[in-house]
HTML snippet that shows the backbone in 3Dmol.js (N, CA, C, O; Angstrom):
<script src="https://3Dmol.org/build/3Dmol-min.js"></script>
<div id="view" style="width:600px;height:400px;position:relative"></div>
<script>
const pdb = `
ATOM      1  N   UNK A   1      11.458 -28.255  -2.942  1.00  0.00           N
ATOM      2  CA  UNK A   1      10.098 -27.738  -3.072  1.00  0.00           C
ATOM      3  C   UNK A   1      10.186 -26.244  -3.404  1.00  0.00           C
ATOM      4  O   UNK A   1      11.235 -25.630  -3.205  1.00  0.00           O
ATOM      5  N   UNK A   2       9.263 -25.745  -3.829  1.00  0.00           N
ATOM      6  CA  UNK A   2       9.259 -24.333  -4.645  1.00  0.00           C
ATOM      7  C   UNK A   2       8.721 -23.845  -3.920  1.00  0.00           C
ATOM      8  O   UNK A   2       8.029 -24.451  -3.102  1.00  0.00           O
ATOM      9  N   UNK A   3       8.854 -22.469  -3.958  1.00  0.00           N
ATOM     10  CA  UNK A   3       8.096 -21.352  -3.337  1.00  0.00           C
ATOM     11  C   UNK A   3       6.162 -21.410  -2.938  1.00  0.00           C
ATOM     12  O   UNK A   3       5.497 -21.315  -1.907  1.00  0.00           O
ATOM     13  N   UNK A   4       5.822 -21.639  -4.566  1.00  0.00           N
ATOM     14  CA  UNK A   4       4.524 -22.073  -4.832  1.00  0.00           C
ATOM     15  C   UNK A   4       4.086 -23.178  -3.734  1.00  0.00           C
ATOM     16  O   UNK A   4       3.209 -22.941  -2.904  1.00  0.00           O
ATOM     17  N   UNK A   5       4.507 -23.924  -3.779  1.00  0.00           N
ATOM     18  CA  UNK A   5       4.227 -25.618  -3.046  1.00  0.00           C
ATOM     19  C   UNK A   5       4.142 -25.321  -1.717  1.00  0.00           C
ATOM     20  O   UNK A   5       3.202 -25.674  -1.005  1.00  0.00           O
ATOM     21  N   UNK A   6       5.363 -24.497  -1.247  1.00  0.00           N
ATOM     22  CA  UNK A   6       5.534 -23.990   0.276  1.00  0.00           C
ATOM     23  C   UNK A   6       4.509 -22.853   0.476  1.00  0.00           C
ATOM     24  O   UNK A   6       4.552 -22.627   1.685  1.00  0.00           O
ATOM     25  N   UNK A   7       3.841 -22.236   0.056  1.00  0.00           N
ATOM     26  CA  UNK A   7       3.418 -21.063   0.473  1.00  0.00           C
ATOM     27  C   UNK A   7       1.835 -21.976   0.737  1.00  0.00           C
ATOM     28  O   UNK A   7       1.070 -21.791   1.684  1.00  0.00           O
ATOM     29  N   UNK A   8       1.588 -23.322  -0.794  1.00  0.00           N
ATOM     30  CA  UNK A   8       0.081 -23.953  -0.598  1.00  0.00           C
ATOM     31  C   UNK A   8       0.369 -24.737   0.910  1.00  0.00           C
ATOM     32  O   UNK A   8      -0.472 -24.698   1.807  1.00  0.00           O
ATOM     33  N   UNK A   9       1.463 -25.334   1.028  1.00  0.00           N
ATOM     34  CA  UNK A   9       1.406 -26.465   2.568  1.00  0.00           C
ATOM     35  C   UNK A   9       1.653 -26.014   3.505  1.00  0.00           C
ATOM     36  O   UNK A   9       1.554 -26.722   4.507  1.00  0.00           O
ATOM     37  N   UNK A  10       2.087 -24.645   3.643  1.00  0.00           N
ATOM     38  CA  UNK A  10       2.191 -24.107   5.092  1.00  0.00           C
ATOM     39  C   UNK A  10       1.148 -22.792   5.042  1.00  0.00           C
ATOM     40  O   UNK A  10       1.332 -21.817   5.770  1.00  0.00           O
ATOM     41  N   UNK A  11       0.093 -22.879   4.147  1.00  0.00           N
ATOM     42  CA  UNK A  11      -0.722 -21.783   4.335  1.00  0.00           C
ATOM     43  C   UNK A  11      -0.356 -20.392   4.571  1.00  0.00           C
ATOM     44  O   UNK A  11      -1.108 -19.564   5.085  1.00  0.00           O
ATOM     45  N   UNK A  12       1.168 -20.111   4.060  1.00  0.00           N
ATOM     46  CA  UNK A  12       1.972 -18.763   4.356  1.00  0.00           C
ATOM     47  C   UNK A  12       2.509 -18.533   3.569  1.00  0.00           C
ATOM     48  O   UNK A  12       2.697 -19.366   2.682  1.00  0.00           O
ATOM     49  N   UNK A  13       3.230 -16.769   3.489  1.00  0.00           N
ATOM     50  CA  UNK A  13       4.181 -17.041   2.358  1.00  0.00           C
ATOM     51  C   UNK A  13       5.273 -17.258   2.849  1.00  0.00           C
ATOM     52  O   UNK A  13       5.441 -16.820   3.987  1.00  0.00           O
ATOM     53  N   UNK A  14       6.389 -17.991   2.199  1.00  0.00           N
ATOM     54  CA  UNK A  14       7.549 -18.358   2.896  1.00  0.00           C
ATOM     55  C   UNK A  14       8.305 -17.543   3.355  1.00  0.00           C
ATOM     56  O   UNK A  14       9.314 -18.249   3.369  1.00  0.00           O
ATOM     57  N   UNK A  15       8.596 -16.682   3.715  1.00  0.00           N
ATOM     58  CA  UNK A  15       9.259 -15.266   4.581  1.00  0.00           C
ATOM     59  C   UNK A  15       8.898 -14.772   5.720  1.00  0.00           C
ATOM     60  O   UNK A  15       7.700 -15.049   5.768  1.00  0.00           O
ATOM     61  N   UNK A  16       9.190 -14.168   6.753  1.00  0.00           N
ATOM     62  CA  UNK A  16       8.729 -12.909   7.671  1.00  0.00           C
ATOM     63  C   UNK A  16       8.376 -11.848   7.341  1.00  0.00           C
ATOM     64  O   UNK A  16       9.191 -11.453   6.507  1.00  0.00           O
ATOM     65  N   UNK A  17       7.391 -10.898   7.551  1.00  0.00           N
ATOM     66  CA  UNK A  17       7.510  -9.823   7.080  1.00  0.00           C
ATOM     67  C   UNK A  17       7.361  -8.992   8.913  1.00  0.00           C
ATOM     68  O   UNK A  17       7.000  -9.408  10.014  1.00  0.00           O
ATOM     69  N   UNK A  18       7.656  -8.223   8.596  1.00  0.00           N
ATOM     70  CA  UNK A  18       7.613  -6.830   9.859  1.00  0.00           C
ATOM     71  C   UNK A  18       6.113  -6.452   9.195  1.00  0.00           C
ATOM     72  O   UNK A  18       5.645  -6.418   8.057  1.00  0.00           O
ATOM     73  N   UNK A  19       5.709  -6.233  10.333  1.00  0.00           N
ATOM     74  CA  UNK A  19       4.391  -5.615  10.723  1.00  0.00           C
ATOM     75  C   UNK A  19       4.198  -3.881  11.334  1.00  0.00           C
ATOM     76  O   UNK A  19       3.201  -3.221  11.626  1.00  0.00           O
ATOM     77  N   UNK A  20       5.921  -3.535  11.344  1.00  0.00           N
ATOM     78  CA  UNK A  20       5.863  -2.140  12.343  1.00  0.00           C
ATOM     79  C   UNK A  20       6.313  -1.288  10.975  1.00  0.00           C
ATOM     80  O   UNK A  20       7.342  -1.592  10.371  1.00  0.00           O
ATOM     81  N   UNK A  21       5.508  -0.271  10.574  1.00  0.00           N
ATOM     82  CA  UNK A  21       5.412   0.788   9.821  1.00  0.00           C
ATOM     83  C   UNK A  21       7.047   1.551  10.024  1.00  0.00           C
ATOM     84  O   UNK A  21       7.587   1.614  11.129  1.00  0.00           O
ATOM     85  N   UNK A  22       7.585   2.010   8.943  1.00  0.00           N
ATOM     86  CA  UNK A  22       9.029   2.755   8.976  1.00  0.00           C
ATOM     87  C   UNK A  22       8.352   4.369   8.923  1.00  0.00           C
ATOM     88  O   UNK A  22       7.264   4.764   8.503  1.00  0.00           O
ATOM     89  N   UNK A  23       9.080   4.823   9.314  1.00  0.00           N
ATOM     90  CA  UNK A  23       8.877   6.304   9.915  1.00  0.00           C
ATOM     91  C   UNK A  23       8.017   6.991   8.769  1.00  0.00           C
ATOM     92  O   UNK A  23       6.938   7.428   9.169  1.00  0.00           O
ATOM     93  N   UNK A  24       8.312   7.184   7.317  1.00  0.00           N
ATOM     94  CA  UNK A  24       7.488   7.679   6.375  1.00  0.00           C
ATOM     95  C   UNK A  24       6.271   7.382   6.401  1.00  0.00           C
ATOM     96  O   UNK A  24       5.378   8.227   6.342  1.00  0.00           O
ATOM     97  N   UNK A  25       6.025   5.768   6.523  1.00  0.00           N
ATOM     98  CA  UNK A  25       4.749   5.298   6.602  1.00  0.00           C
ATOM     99  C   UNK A  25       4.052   5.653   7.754  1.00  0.00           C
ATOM    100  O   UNK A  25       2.945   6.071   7.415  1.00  0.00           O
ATOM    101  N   UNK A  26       4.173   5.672   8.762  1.00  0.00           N
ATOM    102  CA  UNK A  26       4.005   6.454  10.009  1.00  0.00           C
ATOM    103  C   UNK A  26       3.344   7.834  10.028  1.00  0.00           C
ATOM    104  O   UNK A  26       2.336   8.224  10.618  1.00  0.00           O
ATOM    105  N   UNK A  27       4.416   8.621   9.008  1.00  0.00           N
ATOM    106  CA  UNK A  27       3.762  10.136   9.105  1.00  0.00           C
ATOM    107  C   UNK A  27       2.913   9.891   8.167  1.00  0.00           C
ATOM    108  O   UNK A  27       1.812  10.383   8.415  1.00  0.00           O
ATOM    109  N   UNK A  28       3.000   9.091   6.768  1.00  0.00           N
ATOM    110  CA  UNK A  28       1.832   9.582   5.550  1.00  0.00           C
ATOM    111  C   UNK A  28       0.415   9.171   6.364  1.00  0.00           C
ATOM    112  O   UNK A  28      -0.593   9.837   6.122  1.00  0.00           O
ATOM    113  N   UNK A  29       0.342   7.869   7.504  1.00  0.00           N
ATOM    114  CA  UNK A  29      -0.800   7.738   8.130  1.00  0.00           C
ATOM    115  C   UNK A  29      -1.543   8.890   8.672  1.00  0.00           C
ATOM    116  O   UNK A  29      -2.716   9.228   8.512  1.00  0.00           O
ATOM    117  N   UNK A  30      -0.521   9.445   9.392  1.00  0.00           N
ATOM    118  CA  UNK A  30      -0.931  10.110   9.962  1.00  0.00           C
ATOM    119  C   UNK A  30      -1.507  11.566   9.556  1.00  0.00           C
ATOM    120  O   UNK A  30      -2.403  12.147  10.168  1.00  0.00           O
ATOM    121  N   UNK A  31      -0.699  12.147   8.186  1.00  0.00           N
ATOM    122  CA  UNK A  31      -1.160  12.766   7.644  1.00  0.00           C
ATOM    123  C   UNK A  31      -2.274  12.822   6.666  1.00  0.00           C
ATOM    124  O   UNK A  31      -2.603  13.705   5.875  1.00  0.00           O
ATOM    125  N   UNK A  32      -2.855  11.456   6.967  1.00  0.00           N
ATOM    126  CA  UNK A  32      -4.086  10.925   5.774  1.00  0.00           C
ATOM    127  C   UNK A  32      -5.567  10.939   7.184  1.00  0.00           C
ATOM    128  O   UNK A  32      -6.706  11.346   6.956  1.00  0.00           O
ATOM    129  N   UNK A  33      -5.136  10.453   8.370  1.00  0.00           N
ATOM    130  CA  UNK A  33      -5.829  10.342   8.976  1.00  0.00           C
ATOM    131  C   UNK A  33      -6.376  11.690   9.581  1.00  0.00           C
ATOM    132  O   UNK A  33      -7.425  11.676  10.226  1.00  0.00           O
ATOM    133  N   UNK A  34      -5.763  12.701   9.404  1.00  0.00           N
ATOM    134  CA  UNK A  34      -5.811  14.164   9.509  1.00  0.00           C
ATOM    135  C   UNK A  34      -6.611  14.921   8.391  1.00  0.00           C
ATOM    136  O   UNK A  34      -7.327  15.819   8.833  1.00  0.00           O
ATOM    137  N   UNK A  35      -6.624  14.818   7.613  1.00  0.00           N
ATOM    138  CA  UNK A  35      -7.283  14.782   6.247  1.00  0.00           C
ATOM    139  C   UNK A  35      -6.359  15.290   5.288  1.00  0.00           C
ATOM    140  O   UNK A  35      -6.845  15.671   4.223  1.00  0.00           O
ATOM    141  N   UNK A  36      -4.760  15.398   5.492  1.00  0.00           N
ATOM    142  CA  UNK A  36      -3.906  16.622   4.727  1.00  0.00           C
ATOM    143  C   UNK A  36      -3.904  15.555   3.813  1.00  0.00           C
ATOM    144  O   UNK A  36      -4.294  14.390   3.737  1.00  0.00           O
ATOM    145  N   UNK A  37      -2.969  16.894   2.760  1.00  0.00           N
ATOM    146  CA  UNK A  37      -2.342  16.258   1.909  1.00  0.00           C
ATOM    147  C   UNK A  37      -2.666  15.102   0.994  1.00  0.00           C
ATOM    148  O   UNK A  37      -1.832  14.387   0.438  1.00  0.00           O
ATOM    149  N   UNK A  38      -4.192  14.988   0.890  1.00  0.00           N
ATOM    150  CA  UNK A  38      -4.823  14.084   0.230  1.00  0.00           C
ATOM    151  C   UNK A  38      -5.223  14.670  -0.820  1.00  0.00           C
ATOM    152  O   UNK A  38      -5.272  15.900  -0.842  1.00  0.00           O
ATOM    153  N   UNK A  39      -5.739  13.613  -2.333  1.00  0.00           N
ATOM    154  CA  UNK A  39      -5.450  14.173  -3.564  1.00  0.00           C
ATOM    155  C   UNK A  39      -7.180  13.850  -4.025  1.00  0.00           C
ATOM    156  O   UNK A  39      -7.788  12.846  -3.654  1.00  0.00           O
ATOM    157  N   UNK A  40      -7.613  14.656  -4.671  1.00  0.00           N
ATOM    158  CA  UNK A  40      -9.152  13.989  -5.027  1.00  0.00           C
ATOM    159  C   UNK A  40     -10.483  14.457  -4.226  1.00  0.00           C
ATOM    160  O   UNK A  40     -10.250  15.255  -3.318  1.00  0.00           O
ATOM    161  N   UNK A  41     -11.203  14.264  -4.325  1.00  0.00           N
ATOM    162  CA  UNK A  41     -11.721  13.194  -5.276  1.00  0.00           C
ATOM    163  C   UNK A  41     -12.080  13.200  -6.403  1.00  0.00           C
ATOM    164  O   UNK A  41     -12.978  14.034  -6.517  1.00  0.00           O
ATOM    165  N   UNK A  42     -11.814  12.603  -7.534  1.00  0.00           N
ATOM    166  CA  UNK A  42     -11.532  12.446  -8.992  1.00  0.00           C
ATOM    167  C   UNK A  42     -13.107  12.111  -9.170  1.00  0.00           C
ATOM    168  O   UNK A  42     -13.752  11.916  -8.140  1.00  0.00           O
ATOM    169  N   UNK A  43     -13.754  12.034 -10.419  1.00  0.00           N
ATOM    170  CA  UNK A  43     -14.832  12.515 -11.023  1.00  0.00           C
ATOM    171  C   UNK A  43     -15.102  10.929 -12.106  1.00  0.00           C
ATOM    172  O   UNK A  43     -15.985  10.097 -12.314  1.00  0.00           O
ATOM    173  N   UNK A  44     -13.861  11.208 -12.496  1.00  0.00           N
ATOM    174  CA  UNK A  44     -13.605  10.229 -13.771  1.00  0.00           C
ATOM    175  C   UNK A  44     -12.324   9.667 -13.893  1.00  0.00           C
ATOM    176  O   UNK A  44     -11.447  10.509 -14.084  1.00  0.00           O
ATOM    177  N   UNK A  45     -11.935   8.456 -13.838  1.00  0.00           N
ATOM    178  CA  UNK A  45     -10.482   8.035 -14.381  1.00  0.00           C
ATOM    179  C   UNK A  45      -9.888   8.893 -15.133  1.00  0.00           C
ATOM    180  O   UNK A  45      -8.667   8.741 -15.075  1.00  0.00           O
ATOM    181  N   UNK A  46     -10.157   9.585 -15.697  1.00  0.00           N
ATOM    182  CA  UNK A  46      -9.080  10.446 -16.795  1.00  0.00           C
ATOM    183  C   UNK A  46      -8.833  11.667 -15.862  1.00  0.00           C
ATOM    184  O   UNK A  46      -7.859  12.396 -16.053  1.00  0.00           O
ATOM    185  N   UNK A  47      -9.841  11.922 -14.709  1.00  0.00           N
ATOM    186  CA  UNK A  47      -8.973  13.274 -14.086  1.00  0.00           C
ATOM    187  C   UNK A  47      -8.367  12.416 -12.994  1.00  0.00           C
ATOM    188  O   UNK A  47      -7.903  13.129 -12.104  1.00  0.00           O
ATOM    189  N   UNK A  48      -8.184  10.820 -12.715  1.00  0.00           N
ATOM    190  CA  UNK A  48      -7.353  10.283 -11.875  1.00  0.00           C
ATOM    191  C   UNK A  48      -6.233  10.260 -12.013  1.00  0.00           C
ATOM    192  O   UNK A  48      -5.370  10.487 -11.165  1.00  0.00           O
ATOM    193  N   UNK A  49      -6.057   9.862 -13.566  1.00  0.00           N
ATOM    194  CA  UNK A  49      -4.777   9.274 -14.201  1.00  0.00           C
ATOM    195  C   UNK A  49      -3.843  11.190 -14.701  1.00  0.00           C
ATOM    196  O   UNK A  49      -2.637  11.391 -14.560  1.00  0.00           O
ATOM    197  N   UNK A  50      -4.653  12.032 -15.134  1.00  0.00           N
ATOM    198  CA  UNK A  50      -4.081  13.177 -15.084  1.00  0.00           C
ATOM    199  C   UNK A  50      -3.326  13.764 -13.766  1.00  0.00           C
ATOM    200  O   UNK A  50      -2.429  14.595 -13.906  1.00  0.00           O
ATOM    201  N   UNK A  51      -3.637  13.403 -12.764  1.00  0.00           N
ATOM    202  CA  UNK A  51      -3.291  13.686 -11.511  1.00  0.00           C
ATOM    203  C   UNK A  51      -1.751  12.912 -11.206  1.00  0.00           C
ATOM    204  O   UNK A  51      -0.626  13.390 -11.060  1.00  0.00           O
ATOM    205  N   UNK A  52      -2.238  11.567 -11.183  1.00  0.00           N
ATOM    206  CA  UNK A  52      -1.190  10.549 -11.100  1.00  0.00           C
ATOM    207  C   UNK A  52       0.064  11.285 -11.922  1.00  0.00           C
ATOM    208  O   UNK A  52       1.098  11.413 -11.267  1.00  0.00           O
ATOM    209  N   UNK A  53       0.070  11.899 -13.620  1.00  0.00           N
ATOM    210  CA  UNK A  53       0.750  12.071 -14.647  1.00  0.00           C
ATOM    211  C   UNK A  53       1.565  13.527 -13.981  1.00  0.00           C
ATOM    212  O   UNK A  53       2.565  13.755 -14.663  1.00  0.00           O
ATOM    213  N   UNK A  54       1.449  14.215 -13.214  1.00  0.00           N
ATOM    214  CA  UNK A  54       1.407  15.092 -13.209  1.00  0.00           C
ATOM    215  C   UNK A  54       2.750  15.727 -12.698  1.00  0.00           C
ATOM    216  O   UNK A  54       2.866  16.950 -12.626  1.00  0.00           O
TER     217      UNK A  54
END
`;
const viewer = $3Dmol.createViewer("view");
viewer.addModel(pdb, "pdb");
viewer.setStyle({}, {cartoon: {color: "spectrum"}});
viewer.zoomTo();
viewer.render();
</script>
């Protein structure tokens, strides 16, 4: 059985995943929930994607 088939009959995807954030992810939370270091707010897609480019 395939991946596809297993993921429709067991209503999952076939793997484990970890649920506990690794240390980077941890601080960028925390530094988002703080208000730092956040980028925007953009106006228009083209001053999004300039940003992104940058």
């Amino acid at each position: 059985m395939d991946e596809t088939n297993l993921t429709v009959r067991e209503n999952r995807i076939p793997f484990e995943l970890s649920l506990q954030p690794n240390e980077l992810t941890r601080k960028t939370i925390a530094l988002a929930e703080e208000g730092k270091e956040l980028n925007g707010p953009y106006k228009t897609m083209e001053d999004l994607r300039a940003s992104l480019d940058a």
